[in-house]
TORKOL-4160 file (C-alpha; in steps of 0.2 Angstrom, whole numbers, padded with zeros to 4 digits, m for minus):
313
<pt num="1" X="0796" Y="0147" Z="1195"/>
<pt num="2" X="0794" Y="0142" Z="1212"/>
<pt num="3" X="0800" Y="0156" Z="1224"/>
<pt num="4" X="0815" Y="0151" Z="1238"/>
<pt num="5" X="0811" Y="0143" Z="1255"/>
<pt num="6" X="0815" Y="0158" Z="1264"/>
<pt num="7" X="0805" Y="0170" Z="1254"/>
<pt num="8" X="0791" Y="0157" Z="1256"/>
<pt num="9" X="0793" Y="0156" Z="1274"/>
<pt num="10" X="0793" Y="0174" Z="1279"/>
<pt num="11" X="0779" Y="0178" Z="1268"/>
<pt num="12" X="0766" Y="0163" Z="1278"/>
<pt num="13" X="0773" Y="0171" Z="1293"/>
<pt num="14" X="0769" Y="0189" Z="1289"/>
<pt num="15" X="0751" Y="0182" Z="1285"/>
<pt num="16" X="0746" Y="0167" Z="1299"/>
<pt num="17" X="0736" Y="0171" Z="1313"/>
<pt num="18" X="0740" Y="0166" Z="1330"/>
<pt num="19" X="0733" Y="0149" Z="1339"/>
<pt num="20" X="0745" Y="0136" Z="1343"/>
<pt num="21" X="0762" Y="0138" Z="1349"/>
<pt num="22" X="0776" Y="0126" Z="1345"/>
<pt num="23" X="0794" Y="0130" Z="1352"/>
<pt num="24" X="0812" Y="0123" Z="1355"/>
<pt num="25" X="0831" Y="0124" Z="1350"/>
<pt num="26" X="0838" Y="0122" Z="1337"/>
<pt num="27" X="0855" Y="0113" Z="1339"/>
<pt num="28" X="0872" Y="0109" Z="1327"/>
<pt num="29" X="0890" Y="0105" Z="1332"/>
<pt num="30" X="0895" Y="0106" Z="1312"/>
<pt num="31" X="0905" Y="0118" Z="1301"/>
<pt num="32" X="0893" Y="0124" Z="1290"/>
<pt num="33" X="0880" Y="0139" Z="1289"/>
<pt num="34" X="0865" Y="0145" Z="1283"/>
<pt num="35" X="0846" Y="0150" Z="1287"/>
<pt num="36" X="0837" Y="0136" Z="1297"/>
<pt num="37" X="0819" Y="0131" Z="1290"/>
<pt num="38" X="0809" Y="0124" Z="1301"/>
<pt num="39" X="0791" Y="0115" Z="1301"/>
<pt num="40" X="0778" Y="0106" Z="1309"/>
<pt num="41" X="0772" Y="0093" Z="1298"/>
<pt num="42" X="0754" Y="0083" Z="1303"/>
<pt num="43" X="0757" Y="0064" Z="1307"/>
<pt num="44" X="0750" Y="0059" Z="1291"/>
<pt num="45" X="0753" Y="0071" Z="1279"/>
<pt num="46" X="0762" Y="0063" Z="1265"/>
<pt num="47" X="0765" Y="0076" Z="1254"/>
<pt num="48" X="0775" Y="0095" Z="1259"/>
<pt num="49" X="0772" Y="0107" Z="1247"/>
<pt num="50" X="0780" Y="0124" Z="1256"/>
<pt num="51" X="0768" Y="0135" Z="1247"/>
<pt num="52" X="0751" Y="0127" Z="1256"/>
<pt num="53" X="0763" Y="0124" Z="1274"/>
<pt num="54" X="0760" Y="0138" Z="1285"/>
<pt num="55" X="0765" Y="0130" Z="1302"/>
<pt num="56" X="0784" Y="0138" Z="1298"/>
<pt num="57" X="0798" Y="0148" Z="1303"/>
<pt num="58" X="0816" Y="0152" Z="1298"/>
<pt num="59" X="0830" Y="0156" Z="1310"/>
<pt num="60" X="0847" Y="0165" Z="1305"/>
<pt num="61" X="0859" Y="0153" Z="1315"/>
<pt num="62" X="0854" Y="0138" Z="1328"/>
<pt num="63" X="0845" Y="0143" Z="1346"/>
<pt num="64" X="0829" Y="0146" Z="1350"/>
<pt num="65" X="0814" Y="0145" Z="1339"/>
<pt num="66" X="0795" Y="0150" Z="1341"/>
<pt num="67" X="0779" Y="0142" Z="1329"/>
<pt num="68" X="0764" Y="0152" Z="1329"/>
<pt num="69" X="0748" Y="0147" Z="1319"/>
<pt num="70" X="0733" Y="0144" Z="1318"/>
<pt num="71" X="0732" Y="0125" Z="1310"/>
<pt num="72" X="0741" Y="0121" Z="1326"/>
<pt num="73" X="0730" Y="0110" Z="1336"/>
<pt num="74" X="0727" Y="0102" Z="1351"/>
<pt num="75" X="0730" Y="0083" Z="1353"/>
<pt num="76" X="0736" Y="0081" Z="1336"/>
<pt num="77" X="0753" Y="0073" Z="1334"/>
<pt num="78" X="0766" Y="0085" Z="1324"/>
<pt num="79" X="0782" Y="0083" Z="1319"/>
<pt num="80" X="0795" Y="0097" Z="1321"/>
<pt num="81" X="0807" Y="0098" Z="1308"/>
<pt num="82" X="0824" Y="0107" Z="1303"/>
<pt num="83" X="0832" Y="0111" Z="1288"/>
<pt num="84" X="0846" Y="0121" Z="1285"/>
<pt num="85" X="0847" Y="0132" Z="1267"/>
<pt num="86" X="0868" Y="0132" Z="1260"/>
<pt num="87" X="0872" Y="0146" Z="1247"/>
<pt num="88" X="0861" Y="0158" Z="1237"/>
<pt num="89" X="0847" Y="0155" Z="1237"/>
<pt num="90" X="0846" Y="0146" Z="1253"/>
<pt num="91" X="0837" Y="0130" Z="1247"/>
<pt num="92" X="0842" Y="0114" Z="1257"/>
<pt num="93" X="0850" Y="0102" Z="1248"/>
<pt num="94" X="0855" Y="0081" Z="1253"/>
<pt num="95" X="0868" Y="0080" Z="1266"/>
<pt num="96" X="0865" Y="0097" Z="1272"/>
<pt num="97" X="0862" Y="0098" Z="1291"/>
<pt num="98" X="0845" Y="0091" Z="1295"/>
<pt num="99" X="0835" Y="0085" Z="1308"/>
<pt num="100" X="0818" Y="0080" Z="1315"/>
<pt num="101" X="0813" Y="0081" Z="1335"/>
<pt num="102" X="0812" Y="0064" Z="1339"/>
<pt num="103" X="0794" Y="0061" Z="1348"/>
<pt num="104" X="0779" Y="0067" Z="1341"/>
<pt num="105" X="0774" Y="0086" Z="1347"/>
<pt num="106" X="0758" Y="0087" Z="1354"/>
<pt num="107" X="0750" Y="0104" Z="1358"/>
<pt num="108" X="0740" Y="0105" Z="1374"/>
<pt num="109" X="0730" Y="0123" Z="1380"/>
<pt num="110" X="0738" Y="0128" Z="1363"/>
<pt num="111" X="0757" Y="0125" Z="1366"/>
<pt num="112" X="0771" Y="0114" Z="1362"/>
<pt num="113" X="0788" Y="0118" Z="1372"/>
<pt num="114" X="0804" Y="0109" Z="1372"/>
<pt num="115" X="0801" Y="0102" Z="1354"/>
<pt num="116" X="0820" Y="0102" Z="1352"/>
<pt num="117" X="0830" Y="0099" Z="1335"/>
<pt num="118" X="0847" Y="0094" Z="1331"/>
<pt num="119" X="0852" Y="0095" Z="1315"/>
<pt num="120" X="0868" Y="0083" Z="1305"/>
<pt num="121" X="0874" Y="0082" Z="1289"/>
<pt num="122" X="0873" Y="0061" Z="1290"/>
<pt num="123" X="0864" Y="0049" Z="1298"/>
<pt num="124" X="0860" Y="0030" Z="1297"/>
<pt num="125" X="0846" Y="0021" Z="1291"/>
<pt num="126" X="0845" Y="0003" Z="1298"/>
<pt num="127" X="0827" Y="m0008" Z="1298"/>
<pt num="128" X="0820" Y="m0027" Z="1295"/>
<pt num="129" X="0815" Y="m0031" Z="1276"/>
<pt num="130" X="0800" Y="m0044" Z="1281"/>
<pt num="131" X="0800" Y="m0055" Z="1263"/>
<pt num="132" X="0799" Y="m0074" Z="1261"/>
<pt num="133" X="0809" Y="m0075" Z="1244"/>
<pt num="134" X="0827" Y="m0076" Z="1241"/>
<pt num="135" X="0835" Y="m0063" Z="1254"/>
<pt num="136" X="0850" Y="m0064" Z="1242"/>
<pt num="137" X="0840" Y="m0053" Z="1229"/>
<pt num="138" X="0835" Y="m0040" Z="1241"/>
<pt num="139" X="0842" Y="m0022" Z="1236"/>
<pt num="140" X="0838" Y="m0004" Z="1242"/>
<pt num="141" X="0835" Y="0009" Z="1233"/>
<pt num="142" X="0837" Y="0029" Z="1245"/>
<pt num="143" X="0828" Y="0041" Z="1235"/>
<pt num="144" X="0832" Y="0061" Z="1239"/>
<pt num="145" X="0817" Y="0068" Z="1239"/>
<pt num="146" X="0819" Y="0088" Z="1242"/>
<pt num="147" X="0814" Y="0090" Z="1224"/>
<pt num="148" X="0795" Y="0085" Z="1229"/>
<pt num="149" X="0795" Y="0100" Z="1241"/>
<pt num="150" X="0794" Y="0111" Z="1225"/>
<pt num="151" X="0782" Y="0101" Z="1213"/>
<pt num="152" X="0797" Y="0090" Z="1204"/>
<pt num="153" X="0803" Y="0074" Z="1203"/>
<pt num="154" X="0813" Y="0064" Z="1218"/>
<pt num="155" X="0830" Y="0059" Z="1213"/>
<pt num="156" X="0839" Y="0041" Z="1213"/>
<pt num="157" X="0854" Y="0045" Z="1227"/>
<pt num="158" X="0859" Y="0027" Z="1228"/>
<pt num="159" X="0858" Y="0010" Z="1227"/>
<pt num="160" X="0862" Y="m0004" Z="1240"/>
<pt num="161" X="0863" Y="m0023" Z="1239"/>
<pt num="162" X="0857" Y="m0029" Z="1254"/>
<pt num="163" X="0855" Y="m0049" Z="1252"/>
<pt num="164" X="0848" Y="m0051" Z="1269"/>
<pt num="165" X="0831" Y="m0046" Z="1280"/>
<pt num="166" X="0843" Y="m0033" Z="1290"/>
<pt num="167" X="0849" Y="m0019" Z="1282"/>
<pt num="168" X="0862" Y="m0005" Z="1287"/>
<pt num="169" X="0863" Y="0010" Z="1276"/>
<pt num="170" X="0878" Y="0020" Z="1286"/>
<pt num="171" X="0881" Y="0039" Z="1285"/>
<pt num="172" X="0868" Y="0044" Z="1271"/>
<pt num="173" X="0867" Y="0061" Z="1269"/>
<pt num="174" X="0854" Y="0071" Z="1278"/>
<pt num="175" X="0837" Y="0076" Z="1271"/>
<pt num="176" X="0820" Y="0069" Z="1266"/>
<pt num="177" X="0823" Y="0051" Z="1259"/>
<pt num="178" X="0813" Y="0035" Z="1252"/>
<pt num="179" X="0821" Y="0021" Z="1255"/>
<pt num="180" X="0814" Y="0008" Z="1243"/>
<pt num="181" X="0816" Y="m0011" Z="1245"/>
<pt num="182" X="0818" Y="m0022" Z="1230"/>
<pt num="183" X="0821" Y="m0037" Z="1222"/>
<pt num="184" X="0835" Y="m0039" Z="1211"/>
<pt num="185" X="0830" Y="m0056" Z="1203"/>
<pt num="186" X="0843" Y="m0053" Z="1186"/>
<pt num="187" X="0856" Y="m0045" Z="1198"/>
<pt num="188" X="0858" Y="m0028" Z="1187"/>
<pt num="189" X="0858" Y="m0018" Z="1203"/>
<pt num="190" X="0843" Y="m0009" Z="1195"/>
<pt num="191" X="0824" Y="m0010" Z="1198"/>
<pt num="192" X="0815" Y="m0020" Z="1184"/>
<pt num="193" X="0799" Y="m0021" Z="1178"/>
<pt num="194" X="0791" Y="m0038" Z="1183"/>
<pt num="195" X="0802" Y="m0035" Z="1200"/>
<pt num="196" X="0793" Y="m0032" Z="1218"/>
<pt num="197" X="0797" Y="m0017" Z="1227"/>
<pt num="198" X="0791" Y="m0008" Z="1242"/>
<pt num="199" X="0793" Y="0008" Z="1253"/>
<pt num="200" X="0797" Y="0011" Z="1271"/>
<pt num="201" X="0783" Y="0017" Z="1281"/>
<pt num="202" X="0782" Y="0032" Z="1293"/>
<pt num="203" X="0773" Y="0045" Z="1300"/>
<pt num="204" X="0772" Y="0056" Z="1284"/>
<pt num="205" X="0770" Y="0040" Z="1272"/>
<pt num="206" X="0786" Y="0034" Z="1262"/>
<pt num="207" X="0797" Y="0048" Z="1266"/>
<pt num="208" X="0809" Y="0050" Z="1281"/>
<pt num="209" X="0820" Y="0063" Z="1289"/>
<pt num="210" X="0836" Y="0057" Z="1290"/>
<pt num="211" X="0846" Y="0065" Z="1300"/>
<pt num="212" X="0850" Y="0073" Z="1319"/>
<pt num="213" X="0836" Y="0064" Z="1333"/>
<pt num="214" X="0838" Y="0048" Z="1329"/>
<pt num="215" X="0821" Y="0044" Z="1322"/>
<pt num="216" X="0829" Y="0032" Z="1307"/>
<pt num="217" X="0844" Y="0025" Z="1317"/>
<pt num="218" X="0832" Y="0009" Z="1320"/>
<pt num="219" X="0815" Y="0002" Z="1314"/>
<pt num="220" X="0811" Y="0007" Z="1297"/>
<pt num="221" X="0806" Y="m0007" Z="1292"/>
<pt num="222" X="0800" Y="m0012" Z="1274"/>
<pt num="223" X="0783" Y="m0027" Z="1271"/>
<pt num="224" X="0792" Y="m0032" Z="1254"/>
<pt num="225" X="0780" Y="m0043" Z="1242"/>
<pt num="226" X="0788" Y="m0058" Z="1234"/>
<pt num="227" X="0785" Y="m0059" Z="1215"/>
<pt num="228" X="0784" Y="m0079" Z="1220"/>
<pt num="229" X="0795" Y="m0080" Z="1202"/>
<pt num="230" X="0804" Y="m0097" Z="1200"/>
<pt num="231" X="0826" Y="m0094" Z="1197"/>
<pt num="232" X="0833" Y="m0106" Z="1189"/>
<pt num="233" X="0848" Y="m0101" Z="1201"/>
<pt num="234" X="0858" Y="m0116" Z="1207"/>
<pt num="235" X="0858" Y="m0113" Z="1226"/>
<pt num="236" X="0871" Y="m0120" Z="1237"/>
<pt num="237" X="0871" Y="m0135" Z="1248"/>
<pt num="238" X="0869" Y="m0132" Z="1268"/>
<pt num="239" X="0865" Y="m0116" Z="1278"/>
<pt num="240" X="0875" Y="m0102" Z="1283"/>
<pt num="241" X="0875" Y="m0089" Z="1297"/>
<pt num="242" X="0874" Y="m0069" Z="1291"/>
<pt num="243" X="0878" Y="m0057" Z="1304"/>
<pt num="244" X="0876" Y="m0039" Z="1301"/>
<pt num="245" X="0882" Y="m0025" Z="1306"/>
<pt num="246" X="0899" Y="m0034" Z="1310"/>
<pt num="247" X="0908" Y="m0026" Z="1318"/>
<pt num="248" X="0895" Y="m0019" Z="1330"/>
<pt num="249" X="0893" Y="m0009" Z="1345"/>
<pt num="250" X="0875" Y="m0010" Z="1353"/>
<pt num="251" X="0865" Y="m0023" Z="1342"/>
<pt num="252" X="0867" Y="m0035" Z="1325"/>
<pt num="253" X="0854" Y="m0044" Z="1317"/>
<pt num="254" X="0856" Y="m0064" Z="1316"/>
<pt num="255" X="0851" Y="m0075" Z="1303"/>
<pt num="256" X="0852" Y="m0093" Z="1303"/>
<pt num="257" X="0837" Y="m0109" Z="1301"/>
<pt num="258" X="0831" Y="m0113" Z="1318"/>
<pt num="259" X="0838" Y="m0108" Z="1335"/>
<pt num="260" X="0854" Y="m0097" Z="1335"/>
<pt num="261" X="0865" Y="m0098" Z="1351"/>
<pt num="262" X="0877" Y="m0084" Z="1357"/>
<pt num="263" X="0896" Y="m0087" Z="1366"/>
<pt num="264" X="0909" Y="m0083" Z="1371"/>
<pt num="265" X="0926" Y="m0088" Z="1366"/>
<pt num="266" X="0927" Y="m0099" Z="1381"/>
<pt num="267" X="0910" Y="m0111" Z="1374"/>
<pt num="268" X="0901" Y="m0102" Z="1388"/>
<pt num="269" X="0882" Y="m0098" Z="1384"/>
<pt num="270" X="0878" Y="m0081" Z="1384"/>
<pt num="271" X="0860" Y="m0079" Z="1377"/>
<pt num="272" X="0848" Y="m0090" Z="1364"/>
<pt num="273" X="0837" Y="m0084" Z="1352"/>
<pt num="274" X="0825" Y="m0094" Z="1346"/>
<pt num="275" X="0825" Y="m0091" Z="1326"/>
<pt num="276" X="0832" Y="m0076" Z="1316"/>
<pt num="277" X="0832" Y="m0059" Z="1326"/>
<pt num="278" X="0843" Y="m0045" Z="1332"/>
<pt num="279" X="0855" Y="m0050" Z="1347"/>
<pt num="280" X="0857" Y="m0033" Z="1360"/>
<pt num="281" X="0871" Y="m0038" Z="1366"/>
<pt num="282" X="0865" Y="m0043" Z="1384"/>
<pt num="283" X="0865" Y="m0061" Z="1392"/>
<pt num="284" X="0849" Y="m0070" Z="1395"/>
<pt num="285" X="0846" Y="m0060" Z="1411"/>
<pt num="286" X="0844" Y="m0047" Z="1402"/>
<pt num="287" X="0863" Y="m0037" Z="1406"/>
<pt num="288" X="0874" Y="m0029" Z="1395"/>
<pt num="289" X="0889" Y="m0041" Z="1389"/>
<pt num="290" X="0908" Y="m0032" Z="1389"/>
<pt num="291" X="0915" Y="m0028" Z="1371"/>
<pt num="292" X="0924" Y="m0044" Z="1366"/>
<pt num="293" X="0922" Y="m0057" Z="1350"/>
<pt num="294" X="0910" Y="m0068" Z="1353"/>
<pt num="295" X="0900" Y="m0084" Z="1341"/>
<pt num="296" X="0884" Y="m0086" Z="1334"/>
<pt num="297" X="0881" Y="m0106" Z="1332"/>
<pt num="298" X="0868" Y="m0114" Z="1324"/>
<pt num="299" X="0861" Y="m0132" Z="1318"/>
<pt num="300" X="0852" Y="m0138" Z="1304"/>
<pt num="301" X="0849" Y="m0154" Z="1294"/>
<pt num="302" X="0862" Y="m0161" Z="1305"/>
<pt num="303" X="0875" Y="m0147" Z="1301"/>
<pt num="304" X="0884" Y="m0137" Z="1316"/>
<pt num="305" X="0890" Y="m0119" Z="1310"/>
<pt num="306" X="0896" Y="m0103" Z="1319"/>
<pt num="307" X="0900" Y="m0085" Z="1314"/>
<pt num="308" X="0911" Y="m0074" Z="1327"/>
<pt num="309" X="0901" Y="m0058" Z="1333"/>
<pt num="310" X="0912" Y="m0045" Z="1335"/>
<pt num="311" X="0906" Y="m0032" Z="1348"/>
<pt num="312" X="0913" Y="m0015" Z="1351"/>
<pt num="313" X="0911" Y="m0001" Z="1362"/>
């Protein structure tokens, strides 16, 4: 049986020598408590096993923390991250606080400062899904992988249908994730053999850190392969406009043949977009709009349809 986090921690900071320095605070605003793992992972390490990690620490309560070792080096981007440990033993679990520093931490004359952490117990998960099937098939799959820190095997959190090339996964509980794309192409909600999937890319491979810094709010994006399978799905006659998020209160993505032009309620133009693509809310010099309902219009084949846009702030 594998030993706790903590045990592990402690142990591989008894026996590291000292070289590179990495340091920061920790920060949390929630309810809960326990001991705080923290590590810096390697851009490009796509596996964590905490047996072999030795760039580590634990703190008792959030505030200051301190890296020293000797796998710490110069010019080499890390990535600091927190967990926090709930209940006896203190292993991390899904939706407990979390967080990554949210730009890579590069050592230079062997030291890191100000690599800061904020952990949360949710986060959201938001990204493009570039495939050139049916949209309408496209599912997500998140995947809690916590399990893999120990030698086991990742667990199936939850399942999304997504029908569209943006995708919003709101408030998913904290931790390290796989968020897997799929296509749905006998709408079972369940990934089929025969079916096309794909993985979100990041530094560390297919996992993420969802959680406090903001690192998975935007741009995980997934490069989904189409199975190129024939349906004998009766599709619909004309076009239509999908807006998502909606509500929204910075950015929604758009999607609609051809050009797409944004309102306002009045028929004034506010800002064009040349095909399908996220609108940021600003005009077409570039400033902020006010929160208000706005319309998304667009034609094709000689067909004129709108969507209202509802932003908020």
């Amino acid at each position: 049986m594998k030993t706790t986090m903590i045990i592990i921690a402690l142990t591989l900071m008894a026996i590291s020598s000292f070289a590179g320095v990495v340091s920061g605070t920790v920060s949390y605003s929630g309810s809960e408590t326990g001991i705080i793992l923290i590590a810096c992972i390697a851009e490009g390490d796509t596996a964590i096993d905490l047996e072999e990690l030795t760039a580590i620490t634990v703190i008792m309560a959030p505030g200051p923390y301190s890296i020293d070792d000797a796998t710490l080096l110069d010019g080499v981007n890390y990535y600091a991250v927190g967990f926090m440990g709930i209940g006896v033993p203190p292993i991390p679990a899904s939706g407990n606080p979390a967080g990554v520093h949210p730009n890579p931490v590069v050592l230079s004359g062997g030291e890191a400062t100000g690599a800061d952490i904020t952990l949360q117990e949710t986060a959201n998960v938001s990204g493009i899904i570039h495939y050139t099937g049916d949209v309408s098939t496209i599912n997500i799959n998140v995947w809690d992988v916590y399990a893999e820190f120990t030698d086991s095997i990742p667990v199936l959190e939850s399942t999304h249908l997504i029908g569209d090339t943006f995708y919003l996964l709101s408030a998913l509980p904290s931790g390290p994730k796989r968020i897997q794309a799929f296509e749905d192409l006998n709408a079972n909600n369940m990934l089929d053999s025969g079916e096309s999937y794909a993985y979100a890319q990041g530094p560390y491979g297919s996992m993420i850190i969802v959680g406090g810094g903001g690192v998975s709010d935007f741009g995980v994006d997934i490069d989904l392969p189409s199975t190129q399978v024939e349906e004998n799905i009766a599709k619909p006659e004309g076009f239509e406009i999908f807006v998502s998020p909606n509500p929204f209160n910075a950015a929604c993505h758009i999607s609609a043949p051809g050009k797409i032009e944004i309102l306002d309620m009045n028929g004034r133009l506010i800002r064009t977009l040349p095909s399908s693509g996220i609108w940021d809310s600003t005009d077409e010099s570039g400033n902020a709009v006010p929160a208000a309902v706005y319309m998304a219009r667009a034609t094709h084949g000689g067909e004129t349809k709108t969507a209202r846009l509802f932003l908020i702030k």
